[in-house]
C-alpha positions in Angstrom: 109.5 8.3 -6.5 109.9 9.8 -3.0 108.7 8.4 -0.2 108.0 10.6 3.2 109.2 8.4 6.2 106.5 7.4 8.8 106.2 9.9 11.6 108.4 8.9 14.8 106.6 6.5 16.5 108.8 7.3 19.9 109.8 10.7 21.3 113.4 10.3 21.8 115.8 6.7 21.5 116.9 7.6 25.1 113.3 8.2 25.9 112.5 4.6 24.8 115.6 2.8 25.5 115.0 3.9 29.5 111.4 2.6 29.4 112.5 -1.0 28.0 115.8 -1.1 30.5 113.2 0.2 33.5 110.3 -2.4 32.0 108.2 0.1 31.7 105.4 0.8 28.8 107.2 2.7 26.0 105.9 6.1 25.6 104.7 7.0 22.2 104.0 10.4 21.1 101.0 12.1 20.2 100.6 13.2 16.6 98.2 16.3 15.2 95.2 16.3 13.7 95.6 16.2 9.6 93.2 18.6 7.4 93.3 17.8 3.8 91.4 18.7 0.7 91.2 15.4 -1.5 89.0 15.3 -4.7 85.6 13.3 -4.3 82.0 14.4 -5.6 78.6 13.2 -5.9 75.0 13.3 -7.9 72.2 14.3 -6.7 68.6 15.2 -7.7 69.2 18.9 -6.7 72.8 19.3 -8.2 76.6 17.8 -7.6 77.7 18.4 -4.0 81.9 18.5 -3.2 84.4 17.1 -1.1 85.3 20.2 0.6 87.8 18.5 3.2 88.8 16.0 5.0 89.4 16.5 9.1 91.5 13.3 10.7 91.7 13.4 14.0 95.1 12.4 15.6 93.8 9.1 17.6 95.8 8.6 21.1 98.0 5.7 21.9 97.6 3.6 24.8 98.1 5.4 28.0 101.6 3.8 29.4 99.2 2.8 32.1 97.7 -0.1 29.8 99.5 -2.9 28.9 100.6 -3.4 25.4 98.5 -6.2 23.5 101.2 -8.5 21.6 99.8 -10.5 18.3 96.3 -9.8 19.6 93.5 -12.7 18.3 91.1 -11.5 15.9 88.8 -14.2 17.1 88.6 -13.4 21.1 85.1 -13.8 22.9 86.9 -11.5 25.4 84.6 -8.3 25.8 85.9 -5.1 24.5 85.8 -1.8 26.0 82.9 0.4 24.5 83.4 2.3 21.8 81.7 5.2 19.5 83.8 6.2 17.0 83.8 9.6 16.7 80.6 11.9 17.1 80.2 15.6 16.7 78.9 18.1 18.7 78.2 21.2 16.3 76.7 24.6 18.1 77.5 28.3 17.2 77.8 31.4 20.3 75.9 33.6 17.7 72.7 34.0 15.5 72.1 31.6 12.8 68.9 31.5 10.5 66.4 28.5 10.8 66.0 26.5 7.8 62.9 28.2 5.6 60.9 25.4 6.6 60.8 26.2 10.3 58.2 29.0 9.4 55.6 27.0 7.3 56.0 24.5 10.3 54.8 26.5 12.8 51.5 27.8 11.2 50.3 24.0 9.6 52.0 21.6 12.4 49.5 20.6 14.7 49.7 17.3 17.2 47.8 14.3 17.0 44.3 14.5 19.3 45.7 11.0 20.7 48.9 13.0 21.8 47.6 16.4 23.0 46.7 17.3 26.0 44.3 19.6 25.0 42.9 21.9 22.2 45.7 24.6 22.8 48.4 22.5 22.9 48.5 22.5 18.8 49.4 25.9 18.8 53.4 26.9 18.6 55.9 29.6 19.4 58.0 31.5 17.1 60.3 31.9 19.7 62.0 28.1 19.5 65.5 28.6 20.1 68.7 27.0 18.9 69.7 23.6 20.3 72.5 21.1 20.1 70.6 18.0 20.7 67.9 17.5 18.0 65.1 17.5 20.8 63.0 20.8 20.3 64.0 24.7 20.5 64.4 24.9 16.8 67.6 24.3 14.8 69.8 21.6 16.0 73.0 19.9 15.6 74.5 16.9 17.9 76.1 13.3 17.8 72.8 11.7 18.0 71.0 13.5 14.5 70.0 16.9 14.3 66.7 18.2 13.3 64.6 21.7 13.3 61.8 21.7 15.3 59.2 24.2 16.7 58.3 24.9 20.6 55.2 24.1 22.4 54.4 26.6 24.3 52.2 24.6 26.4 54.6 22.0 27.1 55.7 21.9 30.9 58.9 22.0 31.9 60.1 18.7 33.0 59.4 17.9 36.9 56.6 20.7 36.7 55.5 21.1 40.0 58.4 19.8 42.1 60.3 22.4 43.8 62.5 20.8 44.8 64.1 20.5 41.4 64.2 24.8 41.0 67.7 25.4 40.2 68.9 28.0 42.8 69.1 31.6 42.1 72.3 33.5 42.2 73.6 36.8 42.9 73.8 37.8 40.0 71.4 36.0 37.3 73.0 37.0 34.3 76.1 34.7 35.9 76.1 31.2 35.4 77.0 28.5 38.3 80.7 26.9 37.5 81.9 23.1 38.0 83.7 22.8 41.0 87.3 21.7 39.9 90.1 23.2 37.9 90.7 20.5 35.1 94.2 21.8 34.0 95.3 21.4 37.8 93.5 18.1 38.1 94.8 15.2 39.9 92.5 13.1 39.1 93.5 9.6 37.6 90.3 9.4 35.4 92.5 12.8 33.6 95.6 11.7 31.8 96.6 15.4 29.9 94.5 18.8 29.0 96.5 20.4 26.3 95.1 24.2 25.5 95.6 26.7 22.6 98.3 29.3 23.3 96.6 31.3 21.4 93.0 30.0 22.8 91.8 33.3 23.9 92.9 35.4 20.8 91.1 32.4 18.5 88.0 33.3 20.1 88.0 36.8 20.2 89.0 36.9 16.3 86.5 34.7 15.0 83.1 35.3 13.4 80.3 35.1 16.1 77.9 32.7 13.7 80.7 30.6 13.4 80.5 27.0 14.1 82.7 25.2 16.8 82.7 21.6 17.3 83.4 19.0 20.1 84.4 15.6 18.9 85.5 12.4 20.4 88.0 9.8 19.4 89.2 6.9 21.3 90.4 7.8 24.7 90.9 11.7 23.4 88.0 14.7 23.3 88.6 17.8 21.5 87.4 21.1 21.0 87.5 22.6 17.5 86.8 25.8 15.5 85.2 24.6 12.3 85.0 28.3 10.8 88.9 28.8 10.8 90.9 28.0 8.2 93.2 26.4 11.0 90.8 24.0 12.0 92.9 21.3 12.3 94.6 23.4 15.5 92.4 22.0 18.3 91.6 24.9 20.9 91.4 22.5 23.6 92.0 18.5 24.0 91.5 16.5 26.7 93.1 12.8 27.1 91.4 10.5 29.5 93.3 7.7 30.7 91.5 4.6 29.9 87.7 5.8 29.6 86.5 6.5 26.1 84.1 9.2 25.5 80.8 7.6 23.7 78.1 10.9 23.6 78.8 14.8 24.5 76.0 17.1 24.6 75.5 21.3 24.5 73.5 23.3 26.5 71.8 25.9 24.1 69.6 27.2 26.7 72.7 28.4 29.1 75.0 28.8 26.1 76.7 32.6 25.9 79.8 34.1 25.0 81.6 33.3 27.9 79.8 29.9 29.2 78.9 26.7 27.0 77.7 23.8 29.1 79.1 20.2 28.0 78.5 16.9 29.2 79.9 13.8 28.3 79.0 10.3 29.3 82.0 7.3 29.5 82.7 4.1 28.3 82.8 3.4 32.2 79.6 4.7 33.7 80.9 8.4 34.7 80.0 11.8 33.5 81.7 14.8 33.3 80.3 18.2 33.0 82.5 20.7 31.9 82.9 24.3 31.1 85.5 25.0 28.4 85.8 28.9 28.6 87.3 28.2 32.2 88.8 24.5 32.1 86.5 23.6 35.0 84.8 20.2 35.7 83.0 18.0 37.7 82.5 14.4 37.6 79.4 12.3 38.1 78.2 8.9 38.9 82.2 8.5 39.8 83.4 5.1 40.2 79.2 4.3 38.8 77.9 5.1 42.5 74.6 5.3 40.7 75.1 2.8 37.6 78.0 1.3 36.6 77.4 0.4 32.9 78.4 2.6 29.9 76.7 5.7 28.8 75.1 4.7 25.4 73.5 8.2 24.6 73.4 11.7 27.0 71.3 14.6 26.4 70.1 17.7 28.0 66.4 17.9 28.8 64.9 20.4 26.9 64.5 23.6 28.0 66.6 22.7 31.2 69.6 24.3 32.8 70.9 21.9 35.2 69.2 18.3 34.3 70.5 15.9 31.7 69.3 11.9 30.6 72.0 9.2 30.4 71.0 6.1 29.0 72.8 3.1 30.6 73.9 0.1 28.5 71.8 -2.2 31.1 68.2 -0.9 29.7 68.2 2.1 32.1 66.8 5.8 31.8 68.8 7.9 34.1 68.2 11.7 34.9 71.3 13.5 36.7 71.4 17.0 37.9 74.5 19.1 36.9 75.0 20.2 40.2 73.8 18.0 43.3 76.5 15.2 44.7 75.9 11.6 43.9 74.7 9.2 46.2 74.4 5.2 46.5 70.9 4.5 45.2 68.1 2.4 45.8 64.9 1.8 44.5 61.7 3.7 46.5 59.9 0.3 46.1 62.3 -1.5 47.3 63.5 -0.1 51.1 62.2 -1.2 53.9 59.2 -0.7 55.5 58.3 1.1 58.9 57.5 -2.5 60.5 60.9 -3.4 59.0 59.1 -6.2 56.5 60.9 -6.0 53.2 58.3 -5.7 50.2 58.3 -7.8 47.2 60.0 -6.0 44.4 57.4 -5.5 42.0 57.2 -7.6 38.8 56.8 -5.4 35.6 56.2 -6.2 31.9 58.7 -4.0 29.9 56.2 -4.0 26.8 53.1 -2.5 28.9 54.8 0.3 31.2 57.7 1.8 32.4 59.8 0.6 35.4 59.8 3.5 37.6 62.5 3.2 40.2 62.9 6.4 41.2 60.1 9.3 40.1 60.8 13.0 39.3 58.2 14.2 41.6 59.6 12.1 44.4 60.7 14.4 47.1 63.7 12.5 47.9 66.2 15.5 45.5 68.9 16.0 47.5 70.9 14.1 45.2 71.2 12.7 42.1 69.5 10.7 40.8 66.3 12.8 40.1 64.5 9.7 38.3 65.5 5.8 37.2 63.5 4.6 34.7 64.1 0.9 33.5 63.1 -0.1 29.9 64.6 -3.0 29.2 66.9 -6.2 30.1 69.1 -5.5 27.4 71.6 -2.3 26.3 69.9 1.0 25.3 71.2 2.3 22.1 69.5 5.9 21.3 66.9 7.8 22.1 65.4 11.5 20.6 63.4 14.1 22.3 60.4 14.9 20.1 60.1 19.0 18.6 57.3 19.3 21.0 59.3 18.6 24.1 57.2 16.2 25.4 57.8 12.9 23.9 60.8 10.5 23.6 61.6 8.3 21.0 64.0 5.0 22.6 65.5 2.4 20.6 67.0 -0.6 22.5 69.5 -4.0 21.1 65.8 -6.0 22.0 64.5 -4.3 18.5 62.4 -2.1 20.0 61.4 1.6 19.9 59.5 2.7 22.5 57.6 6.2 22.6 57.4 7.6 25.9 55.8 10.7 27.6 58.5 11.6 29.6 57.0 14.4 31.6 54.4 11.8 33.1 56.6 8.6 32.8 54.0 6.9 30.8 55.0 4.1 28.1 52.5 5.2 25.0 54.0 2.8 22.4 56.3 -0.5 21.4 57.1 -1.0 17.9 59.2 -3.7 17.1 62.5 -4.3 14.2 61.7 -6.5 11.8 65.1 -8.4 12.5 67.8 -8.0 15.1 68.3 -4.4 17.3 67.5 -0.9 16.4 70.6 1.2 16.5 69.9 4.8 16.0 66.7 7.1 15.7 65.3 10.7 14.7 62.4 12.7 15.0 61.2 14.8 11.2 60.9 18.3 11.7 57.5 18.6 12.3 57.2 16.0 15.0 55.2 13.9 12.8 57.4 10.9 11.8 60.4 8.9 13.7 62.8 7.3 11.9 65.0 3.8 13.0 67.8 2.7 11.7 68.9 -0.9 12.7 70.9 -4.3 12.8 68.3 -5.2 10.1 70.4 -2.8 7.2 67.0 -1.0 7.3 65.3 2.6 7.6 61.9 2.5 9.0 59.8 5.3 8.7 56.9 5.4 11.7 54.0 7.4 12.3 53.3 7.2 16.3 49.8 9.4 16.0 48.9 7.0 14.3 50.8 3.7 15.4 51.6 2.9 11.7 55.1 1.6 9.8 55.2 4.3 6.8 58.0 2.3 4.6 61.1 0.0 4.9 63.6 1.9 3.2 66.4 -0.4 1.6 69.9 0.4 0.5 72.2 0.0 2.6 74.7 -3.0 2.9 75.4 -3.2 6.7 74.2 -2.0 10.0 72.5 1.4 10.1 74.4 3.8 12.8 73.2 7.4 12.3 69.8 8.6 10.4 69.2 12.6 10.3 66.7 14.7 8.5 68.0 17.5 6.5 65.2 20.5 7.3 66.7 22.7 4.7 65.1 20.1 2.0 62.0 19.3 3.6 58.5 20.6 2.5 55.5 20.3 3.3 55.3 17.7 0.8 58.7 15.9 0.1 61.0 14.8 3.2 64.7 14.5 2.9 66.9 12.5 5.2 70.4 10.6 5.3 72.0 7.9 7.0 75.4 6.5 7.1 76.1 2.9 8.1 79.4 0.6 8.8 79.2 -0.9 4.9 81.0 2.9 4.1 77.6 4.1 2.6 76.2 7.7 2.7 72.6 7.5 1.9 69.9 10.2 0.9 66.3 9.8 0.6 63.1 11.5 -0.5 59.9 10.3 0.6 56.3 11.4 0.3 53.7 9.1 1.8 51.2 9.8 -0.9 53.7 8.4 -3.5 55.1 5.6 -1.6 53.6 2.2 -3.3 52.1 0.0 -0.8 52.2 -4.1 -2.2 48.3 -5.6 -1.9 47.7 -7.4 1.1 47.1 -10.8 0.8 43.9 -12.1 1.1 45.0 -16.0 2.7 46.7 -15.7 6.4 49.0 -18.3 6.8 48.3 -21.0 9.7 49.6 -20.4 12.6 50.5 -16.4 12.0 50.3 -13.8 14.5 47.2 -12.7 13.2 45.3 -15.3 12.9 45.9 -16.2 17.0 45.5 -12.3 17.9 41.3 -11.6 16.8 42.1 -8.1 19.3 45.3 -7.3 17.2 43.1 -8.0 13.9 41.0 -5.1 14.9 43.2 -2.7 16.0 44.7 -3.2 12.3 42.1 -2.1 10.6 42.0 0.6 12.9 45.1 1.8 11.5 48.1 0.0 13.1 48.1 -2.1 10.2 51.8 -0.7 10.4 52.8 -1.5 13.8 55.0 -4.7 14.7 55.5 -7.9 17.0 58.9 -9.2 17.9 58.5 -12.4 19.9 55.6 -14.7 22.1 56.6 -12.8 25.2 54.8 -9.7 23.3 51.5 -12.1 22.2 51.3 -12.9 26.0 51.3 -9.7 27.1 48.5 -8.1 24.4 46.6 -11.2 25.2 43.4 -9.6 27.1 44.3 -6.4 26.2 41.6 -5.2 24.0 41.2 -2.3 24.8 44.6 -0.5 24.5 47.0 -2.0 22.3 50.6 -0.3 23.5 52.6 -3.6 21.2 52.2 -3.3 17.6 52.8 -6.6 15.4 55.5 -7.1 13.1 54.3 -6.3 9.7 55.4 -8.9 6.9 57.2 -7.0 4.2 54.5 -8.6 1.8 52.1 -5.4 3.1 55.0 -2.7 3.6 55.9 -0.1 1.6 59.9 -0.4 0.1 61.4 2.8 -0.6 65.0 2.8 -2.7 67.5 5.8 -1.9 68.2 8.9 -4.5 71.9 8.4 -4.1 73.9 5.9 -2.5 77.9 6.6 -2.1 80.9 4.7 -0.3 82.1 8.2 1.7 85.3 6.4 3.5 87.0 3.5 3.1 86.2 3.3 6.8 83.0 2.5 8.9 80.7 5.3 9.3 78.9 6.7 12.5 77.5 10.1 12.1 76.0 11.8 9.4 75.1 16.0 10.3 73.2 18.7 8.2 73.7 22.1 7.9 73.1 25.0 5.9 75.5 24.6 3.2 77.2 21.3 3.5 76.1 17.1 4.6 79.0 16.4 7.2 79.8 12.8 8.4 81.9 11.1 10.3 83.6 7.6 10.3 85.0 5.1 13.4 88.8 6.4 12.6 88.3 10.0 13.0 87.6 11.1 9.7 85.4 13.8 9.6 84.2 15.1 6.5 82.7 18.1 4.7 80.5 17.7 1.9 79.3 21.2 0.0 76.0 21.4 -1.4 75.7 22.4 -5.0 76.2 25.9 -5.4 73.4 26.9 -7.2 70.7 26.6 -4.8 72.9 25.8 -0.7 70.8 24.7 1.2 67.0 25.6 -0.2 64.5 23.1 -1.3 64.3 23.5 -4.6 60.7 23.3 -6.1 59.6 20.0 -7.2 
């Protein structure tokens, strides 16, 4: 048998012989992305869906700038750079049709009456439009989980009222405002190489306008991809940082057109870029993490907003940038001095009651960024969700904590704890109605915020949960349908109803010495309905303690009284960790920590329609 011989791993012998003589790094080559089409399949309840293909992207090597590691140890303490794997960005420049569901939502969703702000606010426009970052404006695909959702019209914009956050007109409104710098005839040494498409422009102009295009990360390298072509391996643009690794990307449907898409992208060391790919133009934020100098865990643009974006930080913070003010050195409101030059105490705040608020959106300090620091938590943020009504967020943190927050009045409305270790990734349903967590505890919870309750602990996965998503063109008004991928390999779908999920008796003798039986208040508020809600640690007990009244910490609840709920199908989908896990009309797509990306068919009988059940 024939054997192919490894690619070059050099680009010349002279090439590499003059970098060991000079005692320089030796330069490697770059290789191309690989599209193949192997055989795989699997069961479900609705039919058999296909391997359609299988995307590898071409992973980087070193920049020459970094020194090469020799006989590295598998057991260093040494902290590593951070890391994402690869995540997708998935948007289309034309039409596409909502999932079915999107209409029955609309007429029977209605929120909670502890969540609205008033009577009118349960009523919902047909007009929700396309996003990119499962957070509201109907349809939506992004790194973090997609989901359909429907608009509120009478949620405010975000900084309502503040003026000085108006974006500011230009000449000509149909004409969208430009980053400031030329990437292909960058400098810069954040920058190592932008390589472009010779035939970029023709690609575009050739392709079908519902297509989809894709942005994905891997390692040190970012790429832009047409996922409709039968090319797709043929990046139309990709970009090679020099040390920093991209970790989240994000679209901006609301500014999206045939000749501008809005990208940001938040680093492994702090910065942000925002870029415009139709004309290679960027410009870099937080540089050299003026404002915070952690990684960027998660970015997103706030819904319904043109220049204004969250970036959670890896040191518990909530940041919000705009796209186009300067950066500047930042301190906390609270903490400068005062007028008789006396220097206040900073103020001591209890992360499970309220929010940190270092720096408010309706502050009328806006000439730069940032518009608003919120701190959370001590300890890394690792996700968070806008909810379909555009006026909640959903964080989850490495304390093992989700927190639900009313963003547009920086108000804390919820803590709901892991049962063990961090929570990882998280996802609003469709309808707004349920969030789901996926965590260091190889669980899926499924939560009901209106109501403060745990739904289920759903069990079948091996490893760490990394990606949960909700597939709207299966849900129902009765039956909901969501996946997950995690690192033991495992794709994961589920069907859950919470009037058939099977609840174990509650047992009737407390232990000694349980949560319960030293919190009377937290024994009413159970039977109130947050039988469901959880407790991590005795920081939490002191802080509830008194707290009668308003309960924002919900116990843990022991698995004795929680609902278990297996998967429909459970499949090893790489031989490699998996990170993503995306929905869309006609295919499940995930994606794994070596830059496989995947395309799984739905069965053809019925793409992408709940079938009755």
């Amino acid at each position: 048998m024939f054997v192919l011989p490894p690619p070059p791993r050099y680009p010349t012998q002279a090439a590499y012989n003059a970098a060991v003589a000079a005692g320089h790094a030796t330069p490697m080559i770059e290789t191309n992305n690989i599209l193949s089409h192997p055989e795989d399949q699997f069961l479900a309840g609705e039919g058999t869906y296909v391997l359609k293909e299988d995307l590898l992207l071409a992973t980087p090597p070193p920049h020459p700038s970094e020194a090469p590691i020799v006989n590295p140890n598998p057991l260093a303490t040494t902290p590593q750079p951070a890391s994402a794997g690869t995540r997708v960005s998935l948007f289309s420049l034309g039409h596409r049709a909502p999932p079915p569901i999107s209409e029955k939502l609309i007429s029977t969703t209605t929120l909670s009456p502890s969540i609205a702000e008033h009577p009118n606010e349960g009523r919902y426009s047909n007009d929700a439009k396309l996003s990119s970052d499962g957070e509201g404006r109907g349809t939506s695909m992004s790194d973090g989980g997609p989901s359909t959702s429907i608009t509120a019209v009478s949620a405010p914009a975000f900084g309502d009222g503040n003026t000085l956050l108006v974006p500011e007109k230009t000449k000509d409104p149909n004409k969208r405002r430009k980053p400031k710098n030329n990437m292909t005839k960058s400098n810069s040494s954040f920058i190592s190489r932008v390589i472009i498409n010779e035939s970029l422009n023709k690609k575009l102009s050739d392709r079908p306008s519902n297509g989809l295009f894709a942005f994905a990360n891997v390692n040190r390298a970012f790429q832009w991809l047409d996922m409709s072509s039968s090319t797709k391996a043929d990046y139309l643009t990709k970009i090679l940082f020099t040390k920093a690794h991209c970790l989240s990307h994000d679209i901006n449907l609301t500014t999206k057109s045939l000749s501008h898409i809005d990208i940001i992208m938040g680093f492994s060391t702090g910065e942000i870029i925002w870029w415009e790919p139709m004309s290679q133009r960027y410009t870099r934020l937080n540089k050299n993490g003026v404002i915070n100098k952690t990684p960027v865990s998660q970015i997103r643009w706030i819904p319904g907003a043109e220049n204004l974006f969250l970036a959670a930080h890896m040191d518990g913070s909530l940041v919000v940038y705009d796209k186009e003010k300067e950066d500047a050195t930042f301190s906390s409101e609270e903490e400068e001095t005062k007028p008789n030059g006396e220097i206040p105490t900073p103020k001591v705040v209890n992360h499970f009651k309220e929010i940190n608020v270092l720096k408010s959106v309706h502050s009328k300090n806006q000439k730069s960024n940032p518009v608003s620091i919120w701190k959370l938590s001590n300890q890394r943020i690792n996700a968070f969700e806008f909810s379909p009504d555009n006026r909640h967020l959903a964080v989850v943190s490495e304390d093992g904590t989700m927190r639900i927050i009313d963003y547009l009045k920086e108000e804390l409305l919820g803590v709901y704890n892991a049962y063990y270790g961090g929570f990882t990734c998280v996802c609003w349903s469709p309808d707004g109605k349920y969030v789901l967590t996926g965590g260091q505890d190889d669980l899926i919870t499924i939560w009901c915020p209106s109501e403060t309750t745990l739904i289920a602990r759903c069990q079948g996965h091996q490893s760490w949960v990394t990606s949960v998503a909700f597939d709207p063109w299966r849900c129902d008004e009765r039956i909901y349908r969501f996946g997950s991928v995690g690192e033991d390999c495992r794709l994961c779908l589920w069907d859950f109803n919470v009037g058939m999920l099977h609840k174990p008796k509650a047992t009737t003798n407390r232990q000694r010495g349980s949560v319960s039986s030293r919190l009377p208040a937290l024994q009413r508020a159970e039977t109130q309905g947050t039988a469901g809600s959880q407790l991590r640690s005795n920081s939490i007990v002191s802080a509830l303690e008194g707290e009668e009244d308003k309960v924002i910490s919900h116990p843990v609840e022991p698995r004795s009284r929680t609902a278990i709920l297996p998967p429909v199908l459970t499949k090893v989908a790489d031989k490699d960790p998996l990170c993503w896990i995306e929905f869309t009309e006609d295919a499940i797509m995930t994606a794994c920590k070596t830059g496989h990306i995947k395309t799984w068919s739905r069965p053809s009988d019925s793409p992408g329609q709940a079938t009755p059940r």
